[in-house]
C-alpha positions as a Markdown table, in Angstrom:
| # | Residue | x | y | z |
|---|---|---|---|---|
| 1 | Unk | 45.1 | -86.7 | -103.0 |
| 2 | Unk | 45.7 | -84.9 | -106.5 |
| 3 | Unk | 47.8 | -81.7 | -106.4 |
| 4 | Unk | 48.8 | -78.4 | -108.6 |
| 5 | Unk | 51.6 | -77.6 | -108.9 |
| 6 | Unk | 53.1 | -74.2 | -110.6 |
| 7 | Unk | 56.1 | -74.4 | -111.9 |
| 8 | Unk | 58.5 | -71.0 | -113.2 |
| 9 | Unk | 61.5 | -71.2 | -114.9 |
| 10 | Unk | 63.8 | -68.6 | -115.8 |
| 11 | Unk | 67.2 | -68.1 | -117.4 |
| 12 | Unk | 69.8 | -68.0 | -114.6 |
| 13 | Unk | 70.5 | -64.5 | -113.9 |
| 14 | Unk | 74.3 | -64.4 | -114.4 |
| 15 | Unk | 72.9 | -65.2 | -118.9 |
| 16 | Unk | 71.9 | -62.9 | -121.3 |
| 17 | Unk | 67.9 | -63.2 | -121.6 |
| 18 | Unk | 68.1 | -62.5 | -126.0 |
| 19 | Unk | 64.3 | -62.8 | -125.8 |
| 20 | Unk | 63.2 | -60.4 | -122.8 |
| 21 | Unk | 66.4 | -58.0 | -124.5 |
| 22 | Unk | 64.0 | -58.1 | -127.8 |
| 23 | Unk | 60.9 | -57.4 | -126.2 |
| 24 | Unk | 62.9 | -54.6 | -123.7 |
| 25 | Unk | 63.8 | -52.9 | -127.1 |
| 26 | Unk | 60.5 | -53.0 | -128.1 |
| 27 | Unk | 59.0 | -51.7 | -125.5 |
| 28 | Unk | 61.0 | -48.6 | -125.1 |
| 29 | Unk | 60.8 | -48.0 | -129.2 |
| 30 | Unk | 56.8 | -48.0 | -128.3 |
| 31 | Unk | 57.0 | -45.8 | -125.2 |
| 32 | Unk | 57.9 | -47.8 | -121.9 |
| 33 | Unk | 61.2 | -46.0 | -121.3 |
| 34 | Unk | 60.4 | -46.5 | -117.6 |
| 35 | Unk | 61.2 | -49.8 | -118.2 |
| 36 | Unk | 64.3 | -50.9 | -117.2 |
| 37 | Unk | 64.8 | -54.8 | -117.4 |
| 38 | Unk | 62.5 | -57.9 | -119.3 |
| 39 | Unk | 63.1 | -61.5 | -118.5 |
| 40 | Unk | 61.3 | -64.2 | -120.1 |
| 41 | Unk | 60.7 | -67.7 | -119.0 |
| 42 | Unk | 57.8 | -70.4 | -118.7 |
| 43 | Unk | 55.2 | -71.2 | -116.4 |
| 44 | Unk | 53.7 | -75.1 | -116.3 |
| 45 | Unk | 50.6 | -76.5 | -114.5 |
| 46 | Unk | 51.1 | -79.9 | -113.2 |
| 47 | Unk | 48.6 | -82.1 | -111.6 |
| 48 | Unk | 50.0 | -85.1 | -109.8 |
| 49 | Unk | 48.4 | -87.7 | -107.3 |
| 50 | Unk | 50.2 | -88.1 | -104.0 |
| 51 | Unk | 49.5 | -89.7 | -100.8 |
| 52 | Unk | 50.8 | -86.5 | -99.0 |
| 53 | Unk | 52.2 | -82.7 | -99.8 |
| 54 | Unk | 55.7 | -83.7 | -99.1 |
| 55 | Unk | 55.7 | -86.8 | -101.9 |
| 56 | Unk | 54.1 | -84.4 | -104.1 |
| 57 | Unk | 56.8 | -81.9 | -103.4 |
| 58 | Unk | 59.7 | -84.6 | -103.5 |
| 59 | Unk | 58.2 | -85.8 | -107.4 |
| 60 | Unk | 57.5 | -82.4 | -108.4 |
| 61 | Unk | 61.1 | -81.6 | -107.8 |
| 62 | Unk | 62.6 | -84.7 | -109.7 |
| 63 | Unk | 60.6 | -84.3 | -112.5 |
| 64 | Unk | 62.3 | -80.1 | -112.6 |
| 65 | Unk | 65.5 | -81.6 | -112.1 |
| 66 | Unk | 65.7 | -84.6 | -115.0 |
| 67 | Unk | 63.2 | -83.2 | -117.0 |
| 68 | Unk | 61.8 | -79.6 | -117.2 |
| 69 | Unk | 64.9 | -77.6 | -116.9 |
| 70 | Unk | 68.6 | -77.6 | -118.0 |
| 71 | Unk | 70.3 | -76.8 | -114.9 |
| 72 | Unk | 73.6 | -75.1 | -116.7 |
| 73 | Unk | 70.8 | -72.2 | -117.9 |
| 74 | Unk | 68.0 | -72.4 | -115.8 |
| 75 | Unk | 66.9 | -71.9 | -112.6 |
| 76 | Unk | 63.0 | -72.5 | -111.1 |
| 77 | Unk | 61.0 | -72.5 | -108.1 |
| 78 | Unk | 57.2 | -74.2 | -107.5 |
| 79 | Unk | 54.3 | -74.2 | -105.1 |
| 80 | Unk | 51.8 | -76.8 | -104.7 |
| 81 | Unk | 48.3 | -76.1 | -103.5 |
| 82 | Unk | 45.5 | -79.3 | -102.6 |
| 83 | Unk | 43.0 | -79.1 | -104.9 |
């Protein structure tokens, strides 16, 4: 069976975000002073074949740990959906 899954991942919460603090600047210079926090991260698409949800889930989750993210920064969550 072939899978999606979404992947986020963010700076963990306890770091400065420089990024979302630039674009929290600029959007109060510009008007948004009801604004009151930005945090950027990334969002990735992956499509994997799997024999069930579960292997998908297992793979999907190694590939976050050794690859996608560097644990000492980031943090990240999925879902998987049958397509």
């Amino acid at each position: 069976m072939k899978y999606l899954a979404q992947i986020n991942i963010m700076p963990l919460k306890a770091l400065l975000d420089p990024q979302g603090k630039a674009v929290l600047n600029s959007a109060k210079k510009t008007g948004f002073d009801n604004i009151t926090n930005i945090r950027i991260g990334k969002h990735i698409d992956v499509e994997i074949d799997a024999d069930s949800k579960e292997l998908a889930v297992e793979k999907i989750d190694q590939l976050c740990q050794k690859i996608l993210i560097n644990p000492i920064i980031e943090s990240y969550e999925f879902t998987i959906h049958q397509l």
